[in-house]
C-alpha positions in Angstrom: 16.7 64.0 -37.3 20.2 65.7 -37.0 20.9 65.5 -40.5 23.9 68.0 -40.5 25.9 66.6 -37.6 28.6 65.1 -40.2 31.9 66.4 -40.5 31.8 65.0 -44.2 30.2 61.9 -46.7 31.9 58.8 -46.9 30.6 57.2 -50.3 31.3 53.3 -50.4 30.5 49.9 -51.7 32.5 47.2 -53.8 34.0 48.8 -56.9 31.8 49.0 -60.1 28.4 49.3 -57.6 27.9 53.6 -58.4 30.0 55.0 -55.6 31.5 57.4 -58.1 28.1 58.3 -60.0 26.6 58.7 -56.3 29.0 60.7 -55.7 29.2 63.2 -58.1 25.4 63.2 -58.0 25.9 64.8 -54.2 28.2 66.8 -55.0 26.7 69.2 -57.2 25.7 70.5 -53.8 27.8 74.0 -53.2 27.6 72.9 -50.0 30.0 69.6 -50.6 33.7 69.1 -52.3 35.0 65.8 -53.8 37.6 63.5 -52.8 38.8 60.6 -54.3 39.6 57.3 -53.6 42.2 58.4 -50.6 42.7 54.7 -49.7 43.7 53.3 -52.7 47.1 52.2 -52.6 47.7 53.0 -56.3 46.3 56.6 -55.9 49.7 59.2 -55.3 50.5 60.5 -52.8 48.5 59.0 -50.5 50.0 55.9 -50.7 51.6 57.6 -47.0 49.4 56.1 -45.2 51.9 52.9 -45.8 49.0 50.7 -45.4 50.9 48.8 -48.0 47.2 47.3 -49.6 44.1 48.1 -50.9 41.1 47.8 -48.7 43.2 48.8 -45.4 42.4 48.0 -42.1 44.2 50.2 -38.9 43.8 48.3 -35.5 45.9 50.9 -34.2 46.0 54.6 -35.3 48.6 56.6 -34.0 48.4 60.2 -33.8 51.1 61.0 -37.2 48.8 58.3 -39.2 45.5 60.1 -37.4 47.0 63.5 -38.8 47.7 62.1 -42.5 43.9 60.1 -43.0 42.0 63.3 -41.3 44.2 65.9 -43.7 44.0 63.1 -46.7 40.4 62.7 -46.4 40.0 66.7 -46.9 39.0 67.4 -43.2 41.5 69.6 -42.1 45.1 70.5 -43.1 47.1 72.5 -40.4 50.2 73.6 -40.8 51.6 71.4 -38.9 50.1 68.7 -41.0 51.7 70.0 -44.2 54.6 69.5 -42.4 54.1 65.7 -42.0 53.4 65.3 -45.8 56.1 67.5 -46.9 58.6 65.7 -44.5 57.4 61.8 -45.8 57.4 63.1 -49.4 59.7 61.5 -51.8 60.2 64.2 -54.7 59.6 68.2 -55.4 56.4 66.8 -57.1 55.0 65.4 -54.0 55.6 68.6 -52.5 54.4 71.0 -55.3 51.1 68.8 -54.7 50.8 68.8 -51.1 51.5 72.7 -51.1 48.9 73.4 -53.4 46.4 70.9 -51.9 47.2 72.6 -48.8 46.5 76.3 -50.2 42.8 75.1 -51.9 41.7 73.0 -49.2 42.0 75.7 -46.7 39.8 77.7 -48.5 37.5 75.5 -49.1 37.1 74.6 -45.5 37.2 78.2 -44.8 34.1 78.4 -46.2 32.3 75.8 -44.3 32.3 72.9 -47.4 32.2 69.4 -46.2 34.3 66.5 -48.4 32.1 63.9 -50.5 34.9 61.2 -49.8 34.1 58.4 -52.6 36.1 55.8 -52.0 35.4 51.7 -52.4 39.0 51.1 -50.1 37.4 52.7 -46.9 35.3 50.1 -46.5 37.0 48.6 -43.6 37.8 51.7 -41.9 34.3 53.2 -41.9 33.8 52.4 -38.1 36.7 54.1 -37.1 36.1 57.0 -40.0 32.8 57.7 -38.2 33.2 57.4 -34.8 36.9 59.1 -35.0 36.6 61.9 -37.3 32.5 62.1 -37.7 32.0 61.2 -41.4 28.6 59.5 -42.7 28.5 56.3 -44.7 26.5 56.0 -47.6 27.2 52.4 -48.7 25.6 50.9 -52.0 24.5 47.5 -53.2 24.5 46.0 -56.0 23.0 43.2 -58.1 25.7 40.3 -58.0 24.9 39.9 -61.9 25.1 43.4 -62.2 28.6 43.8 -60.5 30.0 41.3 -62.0 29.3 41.9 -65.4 30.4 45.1 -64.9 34.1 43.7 -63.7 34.3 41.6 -67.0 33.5 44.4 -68.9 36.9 45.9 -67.5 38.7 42.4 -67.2 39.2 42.9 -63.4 40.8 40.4 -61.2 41.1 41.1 -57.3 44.1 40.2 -55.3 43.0 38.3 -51.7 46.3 38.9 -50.6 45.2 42.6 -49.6 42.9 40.8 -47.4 44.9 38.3 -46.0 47.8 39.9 -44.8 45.7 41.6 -42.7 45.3 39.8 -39.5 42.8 42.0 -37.7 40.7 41.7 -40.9 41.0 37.9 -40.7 40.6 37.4 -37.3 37.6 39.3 -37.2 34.7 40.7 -39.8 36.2 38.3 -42.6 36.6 35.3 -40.0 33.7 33.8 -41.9 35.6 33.6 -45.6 39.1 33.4 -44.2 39.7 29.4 -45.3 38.2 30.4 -48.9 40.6 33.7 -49.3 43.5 32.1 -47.7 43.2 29.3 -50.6 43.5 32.2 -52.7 45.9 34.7 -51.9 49.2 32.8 -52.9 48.3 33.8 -56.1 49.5 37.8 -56.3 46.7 38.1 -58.7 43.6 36.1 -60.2 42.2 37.5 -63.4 38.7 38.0 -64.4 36.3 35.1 -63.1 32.6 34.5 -62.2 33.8 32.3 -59.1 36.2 35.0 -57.8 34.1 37.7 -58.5 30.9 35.7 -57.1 33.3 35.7 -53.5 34.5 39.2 -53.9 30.6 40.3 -54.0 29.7 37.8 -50.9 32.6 38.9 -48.7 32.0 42.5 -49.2 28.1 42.5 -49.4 28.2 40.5 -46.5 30.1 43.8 -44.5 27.9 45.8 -45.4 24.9 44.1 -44.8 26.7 43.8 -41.1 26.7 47.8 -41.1 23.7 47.8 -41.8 22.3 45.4 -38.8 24.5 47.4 -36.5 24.6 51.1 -37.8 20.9 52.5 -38.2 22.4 56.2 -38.4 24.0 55.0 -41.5 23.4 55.3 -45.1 22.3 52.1 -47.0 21.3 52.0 -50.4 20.5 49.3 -53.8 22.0 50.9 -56.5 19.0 50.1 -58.1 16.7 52.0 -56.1 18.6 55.3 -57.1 19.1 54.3 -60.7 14.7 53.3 -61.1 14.2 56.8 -59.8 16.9 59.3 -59.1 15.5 62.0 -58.5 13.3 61.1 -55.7 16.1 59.0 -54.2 18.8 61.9 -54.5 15.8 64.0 -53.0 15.7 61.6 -50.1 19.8 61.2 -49.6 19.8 65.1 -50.1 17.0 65.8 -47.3 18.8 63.3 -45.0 22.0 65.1 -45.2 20.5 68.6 -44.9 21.9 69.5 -47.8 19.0 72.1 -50.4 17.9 70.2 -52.9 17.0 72.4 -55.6 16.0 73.6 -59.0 20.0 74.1 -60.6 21.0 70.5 -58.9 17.4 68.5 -60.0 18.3 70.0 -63.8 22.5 68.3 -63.2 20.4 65.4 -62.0 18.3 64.8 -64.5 20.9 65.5 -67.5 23.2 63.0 -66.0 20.7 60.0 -65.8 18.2 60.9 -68.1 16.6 58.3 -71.2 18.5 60.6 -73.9 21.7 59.2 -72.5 23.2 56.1 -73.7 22.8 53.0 -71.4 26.1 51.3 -72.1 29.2 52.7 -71.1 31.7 54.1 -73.5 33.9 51.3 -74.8 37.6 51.8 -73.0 36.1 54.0 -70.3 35.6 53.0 -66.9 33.5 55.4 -65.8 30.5 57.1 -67.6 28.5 59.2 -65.0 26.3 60.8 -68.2 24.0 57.4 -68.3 20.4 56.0 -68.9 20.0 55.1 -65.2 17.1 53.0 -65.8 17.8 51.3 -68.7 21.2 50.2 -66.8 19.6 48.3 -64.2 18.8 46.0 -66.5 22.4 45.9 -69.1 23.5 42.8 -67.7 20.5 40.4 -68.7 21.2 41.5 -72.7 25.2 40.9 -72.0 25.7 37.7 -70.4 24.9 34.2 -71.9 22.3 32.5 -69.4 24.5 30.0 -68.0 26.6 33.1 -66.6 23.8 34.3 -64.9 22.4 30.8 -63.8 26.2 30.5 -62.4 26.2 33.7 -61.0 22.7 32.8 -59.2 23.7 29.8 -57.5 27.4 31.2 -55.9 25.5 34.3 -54.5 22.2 33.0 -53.3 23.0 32.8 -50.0 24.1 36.3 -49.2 21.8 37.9 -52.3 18.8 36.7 -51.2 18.9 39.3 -48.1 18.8 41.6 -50.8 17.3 40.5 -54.1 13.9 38.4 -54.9 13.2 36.4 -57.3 11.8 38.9 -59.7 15.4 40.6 -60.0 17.0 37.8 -61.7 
């Protein structure tokens, strides 16, 4: 297997499904540096990739936009891309940032580190990410109960109108769901609901689970798995991505999932990577009423069942 024939990790899945925890997990490898989130909209400054919404799509990447999403992702960053950024910059902020990002990311990739690029937004560009600039996908699934009593623990809404303004998106992966986001994205922003949330885990499982079918070379992974056992599965990911898997990083491992760790998140916090990663498979059953998860059931079944039995629910 050519395990090290990646120019860097693409980390992705639908929010709340472990991408960060994943992550971080990887990246106590020396070998590996963290990005994050690049293609958020809401993230400065990379908001010059003028993709305008979350969960962008590029049918057509010319080379200034190839320059900025190969410098923004932590591959490279030429002087001549410095230039870019510091030209499309708005304020002596921007700049201070781009020149300092500029000064530690050379050195980093001076000394052969690869990016651990976690970001949920990518999901649509990960074709294009691999074949164009050579990163790896490692994409996660999640229990639909799971996800989305995570998202009402945070009181997230989604917005389907960063779906379906893109045409490209619409036209083609998402031509299955378009009449059921189309209802929805007049509205600039639906709050916190089982029904949207049960769509938001169908559209973007159902990607993946196309990857998946089409990409053998990629990553693929329950959250599940890793969180049962994750030192064997980090073991695995590790030995598939030639990275040393060793005493210093099994000890980081193990502190970060381990049973003496709490298994709820810190109230007001939307991450807490310091978890009992068994226990938190689980969370969900003790947290919603039964006629949430009977609800929850019934919207997902046709797309969970490629990925859940019976015995998960």
């Amino acid at each position: 297997m050519e395990t090290t024939q990646y120019s860097g990790l693409l980390v992705s899945g639908l929010v709340r499904s472990g991408t960060t925890w994943t992550a971080r997990m990887i990246n106590f490898s020396p070998e590996m540096f963290f990005v994050l989130e690049p293609f958020n909209v809401l993230r400065d400054p990379i908001h010059l990739f003028k993709s305008g919404t979350n969960y962008p799509y590029f049918p057509h990447v010319d080379e200034n936009l190839f320059h900025k999403i190969r410098s923004g992702l932590g591959l490279s960053f030429t002087p001549e891309e410095l230039k870019i950024f510091m030209r499309e910059s708005s304020s002596p902020k921007y700049h201070l940032y781009h020149l300092v990002r500029f000064f530690v990311l050379r050195q980093r990739l001076k000394k052969g580190l690869r990016p651990v690029v976690q970001d949920p937004f990518a999901i649509f560009m990960a074709p294009w990410l691999h074949e164009q600039l050579g990163l790896k996908p490692l994409f996660l699934f999640r229990h639909p109960a799971a996800y989305i009593n995570s998202m009402k623990r945070m009181k997230w809404g989604f917005n389907f109108d960063w779906l379906a303004r893109q045409e490209a998106l619409m036209e083609g992966i998402l031509s299955a769901f378009r009449e059921e986001i189309m209802q929805l994205a007049p509205r600039e922003f639906i709050p916190f609901s089982i029904e949207t949330q049960a769509l938001v885990w169908n559209i973007f499982t159902t990607v993946m689970l196309h990857y998946q079918e089409r990409h053998k070379q990629w990553l693929f992974r329950r959250h599940e798995d890793i969180s049962l056992d994750p030192l064997e599965e980090f073991k695995k990911i590790y030995d598939e991505l030639g990275l040393e898997f060793n005493p210093p990083i099994i000890e980081k491992i193990k502190k970060f999932t381990g049973a003496a760790n709490t298994a709820e998140a810190r109230a007001g916090k939307m991450h807490t990577l310091k978890r009992d990663s068994r226990s938190n498979i689980t969370l969900w059953k003790k947290q919603l009423e039964r006629n949430e998860i009977d609800q929850i059931r019934k919207l997902t079944a046709s797309v969970a069942g490629e990925l859940y039995g019976e015995e998960t629910w």
